[in-house]
Each structure stands twice: as structure tokens, then as C-alpha cells.
C-alpha positions as semicolon CSV with decimal commas, in nm:
position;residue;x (nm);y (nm);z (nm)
1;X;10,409;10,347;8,362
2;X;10,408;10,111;8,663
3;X;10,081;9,920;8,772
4;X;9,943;9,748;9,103
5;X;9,726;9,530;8,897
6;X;9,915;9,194;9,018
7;X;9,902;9,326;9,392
8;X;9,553;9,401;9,420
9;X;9,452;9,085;9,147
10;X;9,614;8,865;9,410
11;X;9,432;9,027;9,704
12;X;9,106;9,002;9,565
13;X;9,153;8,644;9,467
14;X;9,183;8,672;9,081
15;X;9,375;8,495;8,833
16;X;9,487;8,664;8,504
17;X;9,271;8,524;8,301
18;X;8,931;8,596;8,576
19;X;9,015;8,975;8,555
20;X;9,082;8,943;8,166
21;X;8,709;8,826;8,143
22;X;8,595;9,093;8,373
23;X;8,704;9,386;8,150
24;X;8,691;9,204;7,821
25;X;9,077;9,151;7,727
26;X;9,293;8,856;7,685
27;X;9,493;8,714;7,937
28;X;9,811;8,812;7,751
29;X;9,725;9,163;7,828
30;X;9,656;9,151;8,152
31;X;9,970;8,986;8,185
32;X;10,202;9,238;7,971
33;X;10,006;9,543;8,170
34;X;10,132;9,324;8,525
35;X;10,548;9,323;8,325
36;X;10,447;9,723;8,248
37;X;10,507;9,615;7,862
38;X;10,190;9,765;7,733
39;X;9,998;10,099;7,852
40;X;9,658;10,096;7,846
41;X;9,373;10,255;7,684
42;X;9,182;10,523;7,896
43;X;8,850;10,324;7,880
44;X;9,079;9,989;7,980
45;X;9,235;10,172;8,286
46;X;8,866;10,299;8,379
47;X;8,734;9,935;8,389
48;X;9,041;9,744;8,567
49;X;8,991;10,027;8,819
50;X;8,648;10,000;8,833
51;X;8,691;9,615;8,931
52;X;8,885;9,703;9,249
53;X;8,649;10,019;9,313
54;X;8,988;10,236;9,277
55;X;9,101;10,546;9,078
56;X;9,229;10,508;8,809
57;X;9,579;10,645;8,960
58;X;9,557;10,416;9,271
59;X;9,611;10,158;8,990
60;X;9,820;10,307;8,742
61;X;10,147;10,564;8,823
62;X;10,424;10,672;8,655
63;X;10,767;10,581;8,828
64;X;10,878;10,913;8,909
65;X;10,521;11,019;9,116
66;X;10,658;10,763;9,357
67;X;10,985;10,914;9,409
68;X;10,851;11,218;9,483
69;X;10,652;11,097;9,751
């Protein structure tokens, strides 16, 4: 699974640890989610989405949905 977390973190002004705080993780996990080393719960998706007002897919994708695009 691939992630835009560290895109749209930076565009919205946020360091790790600021959106760690926001949805109630550590900042090691937001960082391992940015390196795609650990997938998410459902409810942890829902809330980083819900920070950027996104989808939860806008966030989240799996490598291959991109290639066939």
C-alpha cells in the first residue's frame, strides 16, 4: 500500500509529530505509514483522511490502481 500522507502533511504545514497528535498515534507511525512499512487500521485511515477532508483512497492506494490509470 502506498500513501500521500507526506505530500499532503507538507502542504498543509504539518510536521510528523503535529498530525501524530491530531489522530492520536506516535510519531513513529506516522513516519513508518510515510516509508509504507506499516498499513493502517480502518478507523486510523478514516481519521488521517479526515484531517485533510479526503477519502480515504485519495490518501491511501495500492501500487497497481496507479498503473492502471
Amino acid at each position: 500500500m502506498k500513501t500521500r500522507i507526506k505530500e499532503l502533511r507538507e502542504k498543509h504545514g504539518l510536521t510528523q509529530e503535529d498530525l501524530a497528535q491530531k489522530v492520536d498515534v506516535t510519531r513513529q507511525t506516522i513516519l513508518f505509514l510515510e516509508k509504507g512499512k506499516y498499513n493502517p487500521s480502518l478507523r486510523l485511515a478514516y481519521k488521517i483522511a479526515r484531517v485533510f477532508n479526503l477519502k480515504i483512497d485519495e490518501v491511501f492506494y495500492f501500487e497497481d490502481e496507479i498503473e492502471k490509470n
